[in-house]
BAGU-665559 format. One record per atom (N, C-alpha, C): residue number from 0; residue in three letters; chain; atom name; y, z, x. Coordinates in steps of 0.05 Angstrom, whole numbers, plus 5000, padded with zeros to 4 digits. Example, Ala and Ser with C-alpha at 12.3 -4.5 7.8 and 13.67 -1.06 7.14 Angstrom:
2
(0,'ALA','A','N',(4886,5156,5264))
(0,'ALA','A','CA',(4910,5156,5246))
(0,'ALA','A','C',(4934,5156,5264))
(1,'SER','A','N',(4955,5142,5257))
(1,'SER','A','CA',(4979,5143,5273))
(1,'SER','A','C',(5001,5157,5258))
//
This chain:
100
(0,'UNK','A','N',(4751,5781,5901))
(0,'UNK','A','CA',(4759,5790,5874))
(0,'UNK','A','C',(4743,5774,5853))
(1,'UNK','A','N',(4733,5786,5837))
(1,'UNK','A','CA',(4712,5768,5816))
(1,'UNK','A','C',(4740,5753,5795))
(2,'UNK','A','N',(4728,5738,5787))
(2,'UNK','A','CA',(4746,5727,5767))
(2,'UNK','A','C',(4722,5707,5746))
(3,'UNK','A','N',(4729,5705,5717))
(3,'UNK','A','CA',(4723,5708,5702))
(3,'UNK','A','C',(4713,5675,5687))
(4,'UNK','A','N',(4688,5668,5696))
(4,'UNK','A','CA',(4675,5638,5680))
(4,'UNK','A','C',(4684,5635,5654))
(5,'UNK','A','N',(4674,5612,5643))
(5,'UNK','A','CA',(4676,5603,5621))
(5,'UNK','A','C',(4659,5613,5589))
(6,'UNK','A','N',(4636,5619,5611))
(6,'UNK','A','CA',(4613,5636,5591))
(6,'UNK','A','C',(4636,5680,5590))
(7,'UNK','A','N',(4643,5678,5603))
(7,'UNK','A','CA',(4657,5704,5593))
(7,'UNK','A','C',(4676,5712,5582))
(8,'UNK','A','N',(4691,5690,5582))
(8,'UNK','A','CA',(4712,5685,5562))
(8,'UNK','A','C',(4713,5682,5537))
(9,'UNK','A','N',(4688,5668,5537))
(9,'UNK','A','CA',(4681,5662,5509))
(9,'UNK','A','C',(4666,5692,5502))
(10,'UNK','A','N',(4652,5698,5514))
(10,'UNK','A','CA',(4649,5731,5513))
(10,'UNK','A','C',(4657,5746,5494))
(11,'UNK','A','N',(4676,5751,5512))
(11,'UNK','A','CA',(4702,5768,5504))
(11,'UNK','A','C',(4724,5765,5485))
(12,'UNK','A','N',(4725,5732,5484))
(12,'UNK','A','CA',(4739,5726,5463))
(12,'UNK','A','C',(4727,5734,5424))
(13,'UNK','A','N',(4702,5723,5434))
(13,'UNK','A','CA',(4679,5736,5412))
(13,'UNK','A','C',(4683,5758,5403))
(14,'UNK','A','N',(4686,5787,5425))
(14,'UNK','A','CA',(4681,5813,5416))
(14,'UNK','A','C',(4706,5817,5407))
(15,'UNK','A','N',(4743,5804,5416))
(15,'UNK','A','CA',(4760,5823,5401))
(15,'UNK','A','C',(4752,5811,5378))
(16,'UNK','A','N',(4744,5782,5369))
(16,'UNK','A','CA',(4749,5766,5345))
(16,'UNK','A','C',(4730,5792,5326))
(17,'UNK','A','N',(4704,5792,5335))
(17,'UNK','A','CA',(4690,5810,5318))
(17,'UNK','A','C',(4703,5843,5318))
(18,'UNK','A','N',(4709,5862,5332))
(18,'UNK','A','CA',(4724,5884,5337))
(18,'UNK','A','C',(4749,5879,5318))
(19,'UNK','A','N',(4773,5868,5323))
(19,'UNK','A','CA',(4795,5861,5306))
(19,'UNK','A','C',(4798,5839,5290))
(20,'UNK','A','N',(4780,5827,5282))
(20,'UNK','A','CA',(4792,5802,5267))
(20,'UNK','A','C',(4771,5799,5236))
(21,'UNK','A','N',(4752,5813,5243))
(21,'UNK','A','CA',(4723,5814,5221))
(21,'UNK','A','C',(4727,5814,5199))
(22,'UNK','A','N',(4747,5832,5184))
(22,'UNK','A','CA',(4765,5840,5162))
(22,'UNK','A','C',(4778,5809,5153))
(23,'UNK','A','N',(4784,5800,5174))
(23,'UNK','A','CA',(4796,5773,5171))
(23,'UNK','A','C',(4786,5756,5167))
(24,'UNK','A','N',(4766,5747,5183))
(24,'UNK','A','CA',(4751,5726,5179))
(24,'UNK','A','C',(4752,5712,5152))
(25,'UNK','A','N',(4739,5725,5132))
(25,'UNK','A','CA',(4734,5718,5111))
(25,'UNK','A','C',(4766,5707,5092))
(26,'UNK','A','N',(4780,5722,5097))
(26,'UNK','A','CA',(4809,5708,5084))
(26,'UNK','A','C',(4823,5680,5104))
(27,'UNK','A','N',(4814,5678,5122))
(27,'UNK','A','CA',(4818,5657,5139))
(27,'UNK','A','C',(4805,5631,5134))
(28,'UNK','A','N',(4778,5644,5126))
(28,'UNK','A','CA',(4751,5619,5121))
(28,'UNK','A','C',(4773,5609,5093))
(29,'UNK','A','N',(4776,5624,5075))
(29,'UNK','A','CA',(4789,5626,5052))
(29,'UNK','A','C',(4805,5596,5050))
(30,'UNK','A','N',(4828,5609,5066))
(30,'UNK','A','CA',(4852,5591,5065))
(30,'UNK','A','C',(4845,5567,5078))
(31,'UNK','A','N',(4830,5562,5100))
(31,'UNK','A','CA',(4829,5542,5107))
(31,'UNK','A','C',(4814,5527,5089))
(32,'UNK','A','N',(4788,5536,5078))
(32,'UNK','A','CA',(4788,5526,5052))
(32,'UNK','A','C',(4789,5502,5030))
(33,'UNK','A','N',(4818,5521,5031))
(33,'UNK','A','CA',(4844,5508,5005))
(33,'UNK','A','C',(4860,5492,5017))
(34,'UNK','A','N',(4864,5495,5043))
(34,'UNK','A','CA',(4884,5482,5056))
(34,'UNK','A','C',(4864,5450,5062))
(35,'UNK','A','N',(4845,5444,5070))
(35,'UNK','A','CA',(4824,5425,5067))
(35,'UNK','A','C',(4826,5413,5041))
(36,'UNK','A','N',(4814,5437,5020))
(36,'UNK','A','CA',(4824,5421,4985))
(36,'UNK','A','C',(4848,5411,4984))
(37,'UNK','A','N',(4870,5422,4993))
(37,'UNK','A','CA',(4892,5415,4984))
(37,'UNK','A','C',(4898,5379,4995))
(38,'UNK','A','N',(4886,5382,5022))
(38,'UNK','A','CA',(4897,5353,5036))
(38,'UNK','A','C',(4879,5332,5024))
(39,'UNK','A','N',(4852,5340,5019))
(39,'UNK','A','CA',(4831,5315,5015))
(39,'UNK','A','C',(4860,5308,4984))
(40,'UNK','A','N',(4861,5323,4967))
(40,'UNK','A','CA',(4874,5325,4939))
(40,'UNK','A','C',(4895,5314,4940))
(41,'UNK','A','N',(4913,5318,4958))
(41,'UNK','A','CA',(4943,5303,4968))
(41,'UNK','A','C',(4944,5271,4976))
(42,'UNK','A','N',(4901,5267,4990))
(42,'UNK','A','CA',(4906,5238,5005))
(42,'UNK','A','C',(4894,5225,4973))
(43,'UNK','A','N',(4882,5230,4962))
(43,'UNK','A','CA',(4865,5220,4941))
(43,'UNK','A','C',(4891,5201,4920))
(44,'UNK','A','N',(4911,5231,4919))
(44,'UNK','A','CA',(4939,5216,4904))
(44,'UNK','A','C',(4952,5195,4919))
(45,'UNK','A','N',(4955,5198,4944))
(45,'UNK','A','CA',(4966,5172,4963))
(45,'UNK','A','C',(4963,5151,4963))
(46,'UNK','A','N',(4922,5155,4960))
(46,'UNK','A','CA',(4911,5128,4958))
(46,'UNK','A','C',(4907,5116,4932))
(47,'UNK','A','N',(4915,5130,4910))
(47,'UNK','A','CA',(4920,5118,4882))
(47,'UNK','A','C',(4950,5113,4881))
(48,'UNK','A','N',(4962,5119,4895))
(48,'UNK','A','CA',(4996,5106,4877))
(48,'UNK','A','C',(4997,5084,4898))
(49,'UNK','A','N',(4982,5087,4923))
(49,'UNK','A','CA',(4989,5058,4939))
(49,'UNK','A','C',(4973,5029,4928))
(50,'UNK','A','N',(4953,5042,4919))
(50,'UNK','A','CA',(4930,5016,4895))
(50,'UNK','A','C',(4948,5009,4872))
(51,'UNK','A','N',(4962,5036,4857))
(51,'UNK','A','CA',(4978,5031,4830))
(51,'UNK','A','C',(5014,5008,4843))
(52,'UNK','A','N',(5019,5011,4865))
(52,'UNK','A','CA',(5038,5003,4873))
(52,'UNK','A','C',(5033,4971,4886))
(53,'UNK','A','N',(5008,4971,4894))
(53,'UNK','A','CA',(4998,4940,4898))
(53,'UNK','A','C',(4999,4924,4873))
(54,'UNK','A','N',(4983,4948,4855))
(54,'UNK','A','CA',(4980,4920,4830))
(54,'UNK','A','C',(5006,4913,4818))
(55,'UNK','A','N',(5017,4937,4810))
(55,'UNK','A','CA',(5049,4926,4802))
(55,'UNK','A','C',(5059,4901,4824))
(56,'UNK','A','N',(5062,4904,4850))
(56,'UNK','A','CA',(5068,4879,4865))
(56,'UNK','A','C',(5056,4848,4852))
(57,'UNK','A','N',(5026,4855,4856))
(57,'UNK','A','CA',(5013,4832,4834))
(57,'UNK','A','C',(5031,4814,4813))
(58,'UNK','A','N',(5030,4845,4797))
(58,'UNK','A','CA',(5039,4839,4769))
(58,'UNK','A','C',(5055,4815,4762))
(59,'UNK','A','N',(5086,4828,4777))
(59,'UNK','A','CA',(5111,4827,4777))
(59,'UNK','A','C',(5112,4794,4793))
(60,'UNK','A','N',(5099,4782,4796))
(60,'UNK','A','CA',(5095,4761,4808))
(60,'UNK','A','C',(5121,4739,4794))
(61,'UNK','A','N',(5147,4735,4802))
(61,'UNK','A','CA',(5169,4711,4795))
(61,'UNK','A','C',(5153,4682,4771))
(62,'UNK','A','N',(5168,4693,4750))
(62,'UNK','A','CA',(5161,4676,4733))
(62,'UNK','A','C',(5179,4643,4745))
(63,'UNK','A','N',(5171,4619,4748))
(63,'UNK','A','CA',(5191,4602,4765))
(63,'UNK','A','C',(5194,4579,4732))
(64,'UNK','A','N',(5222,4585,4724))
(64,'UNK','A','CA',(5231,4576,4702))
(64,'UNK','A','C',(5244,4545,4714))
(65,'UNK','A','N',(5229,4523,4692))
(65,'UNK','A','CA',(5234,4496,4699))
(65,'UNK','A','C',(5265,4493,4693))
(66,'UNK','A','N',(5268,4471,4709))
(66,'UNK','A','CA',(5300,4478,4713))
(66,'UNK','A','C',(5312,4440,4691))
(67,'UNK','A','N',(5335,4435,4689))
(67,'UNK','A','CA',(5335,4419,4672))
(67,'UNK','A','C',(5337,4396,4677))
(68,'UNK','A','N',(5337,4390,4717))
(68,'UNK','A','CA',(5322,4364,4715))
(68,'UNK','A','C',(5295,4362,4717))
(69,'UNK','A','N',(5275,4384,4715))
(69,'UNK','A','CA',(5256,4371,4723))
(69,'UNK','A','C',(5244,4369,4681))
(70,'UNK','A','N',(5260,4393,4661))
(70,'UNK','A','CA',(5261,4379,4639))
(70,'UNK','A','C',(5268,4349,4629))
(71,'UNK','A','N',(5288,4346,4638))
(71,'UNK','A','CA',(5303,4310,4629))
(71,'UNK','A','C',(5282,4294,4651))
(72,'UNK','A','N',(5265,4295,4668))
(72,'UNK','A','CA',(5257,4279,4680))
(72,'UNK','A','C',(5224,4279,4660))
(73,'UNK','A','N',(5214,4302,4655))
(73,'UNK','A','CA',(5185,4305,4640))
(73,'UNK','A','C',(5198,4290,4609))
(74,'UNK','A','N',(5222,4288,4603))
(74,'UNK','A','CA',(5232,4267,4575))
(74,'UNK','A','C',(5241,4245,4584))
(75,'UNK','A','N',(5233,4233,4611))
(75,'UNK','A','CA',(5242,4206,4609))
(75,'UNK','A','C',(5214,4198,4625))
(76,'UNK','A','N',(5188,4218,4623))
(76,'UNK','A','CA',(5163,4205,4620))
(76,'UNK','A','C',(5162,4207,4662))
(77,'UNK','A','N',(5166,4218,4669))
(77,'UNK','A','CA',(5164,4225,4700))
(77,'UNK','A','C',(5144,4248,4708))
(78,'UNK','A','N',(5137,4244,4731))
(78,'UNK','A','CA',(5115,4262,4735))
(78,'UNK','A','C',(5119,4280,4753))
(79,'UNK','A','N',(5132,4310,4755))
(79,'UNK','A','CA',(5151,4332,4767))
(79,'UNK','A','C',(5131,4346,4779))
(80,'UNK','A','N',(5110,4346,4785))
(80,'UNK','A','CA',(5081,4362,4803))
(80,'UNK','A','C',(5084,4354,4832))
(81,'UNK','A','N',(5104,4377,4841))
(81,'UNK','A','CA',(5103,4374,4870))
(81,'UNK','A','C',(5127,4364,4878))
(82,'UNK','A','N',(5143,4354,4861))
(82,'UNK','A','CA',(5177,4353,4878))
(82,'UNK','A','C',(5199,4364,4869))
(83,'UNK','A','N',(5216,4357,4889))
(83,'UNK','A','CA',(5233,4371,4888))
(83,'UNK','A','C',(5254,4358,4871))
(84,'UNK','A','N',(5281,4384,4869))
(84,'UNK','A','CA',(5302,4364,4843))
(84,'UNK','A','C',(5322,4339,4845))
(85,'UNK','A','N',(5315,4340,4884))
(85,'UNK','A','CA',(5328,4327,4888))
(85,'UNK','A','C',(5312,4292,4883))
(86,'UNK','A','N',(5294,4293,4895))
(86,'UNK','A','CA',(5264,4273,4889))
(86,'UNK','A','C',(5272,4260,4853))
(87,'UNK','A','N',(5268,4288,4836))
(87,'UNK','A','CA',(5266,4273,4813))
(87,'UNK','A','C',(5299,4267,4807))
(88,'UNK','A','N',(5312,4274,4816))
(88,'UNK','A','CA',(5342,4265,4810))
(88,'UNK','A','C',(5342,4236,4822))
(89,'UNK','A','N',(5325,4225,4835))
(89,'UNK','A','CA',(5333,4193,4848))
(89,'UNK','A','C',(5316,4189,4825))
(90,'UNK','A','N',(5293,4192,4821))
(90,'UNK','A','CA',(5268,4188,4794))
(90,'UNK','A','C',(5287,4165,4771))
(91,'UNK','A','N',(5293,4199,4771))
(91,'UNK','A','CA',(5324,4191,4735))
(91,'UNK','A','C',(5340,4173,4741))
(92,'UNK','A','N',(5346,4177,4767))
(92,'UNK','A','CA',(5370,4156,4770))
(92,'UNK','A','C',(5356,4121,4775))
(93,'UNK','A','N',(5336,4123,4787))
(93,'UNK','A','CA',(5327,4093,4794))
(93,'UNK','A','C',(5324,4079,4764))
(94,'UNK','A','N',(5303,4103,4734))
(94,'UNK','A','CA',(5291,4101,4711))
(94,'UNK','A','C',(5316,4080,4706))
(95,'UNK','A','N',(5332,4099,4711))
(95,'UNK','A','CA',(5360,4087,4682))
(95,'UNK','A','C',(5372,4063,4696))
(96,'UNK','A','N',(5375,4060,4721))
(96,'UNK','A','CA',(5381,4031,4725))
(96,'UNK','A','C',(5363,4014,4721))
(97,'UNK','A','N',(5339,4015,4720))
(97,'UNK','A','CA',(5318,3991,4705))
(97,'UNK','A','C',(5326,3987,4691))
(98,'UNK','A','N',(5325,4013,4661))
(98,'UNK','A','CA',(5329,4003,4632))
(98,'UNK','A','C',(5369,3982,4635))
(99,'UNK','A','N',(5382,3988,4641))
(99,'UNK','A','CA',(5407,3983,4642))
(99,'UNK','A','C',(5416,3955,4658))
//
């Protein structure tokens, strides 16, 4: 019983496409198309609100508001670059037992 290669399939598949589908073709080419425009158009916005959504991250970066010992320690002439409140709280405390 013959049965049917790869080259005849494609054959055949060819002739209904051309026979029934010819009419079509061209509204097919169509849509796919738009459907191509549409996605390039859809990723283009993705990849701008994910750039627009980085920089806001940037932006928004925690303002870090000095707290009031490391103010009372920069007015009793102390140097607050790099420690902590607990650090300048012995600072203040050692200062004032000198003067006292």
């Amino acid at each position: 019983m013959w049965t049917p290669g790869t080259g005849e399939i494609i054959l055949i598949v060819a002739v209904i496409v051309l026979l029934f589908g010819a009419s079509k073709l061209p509204e097919l080419a169509r849509s796919a198309g738009k459907s191509a425009g549409e996605f390039k158009k859809a990723q283009k916005e993705a990849e701008i609100s994910y750039q627009e959504f980085e920089k806001s991250l940037k932006d928004t970066t925690p303002e870090v508001k000095e707290s009031k010992i490391q103010t009372m320690a920069k007015e009793q002439g102390i140097d607050t670059a790099g420690k902590t409140d607990d650090q300048l709280l012995d600072e203040i405390s050692a200062k004032m037992n000198k003067e006292n």
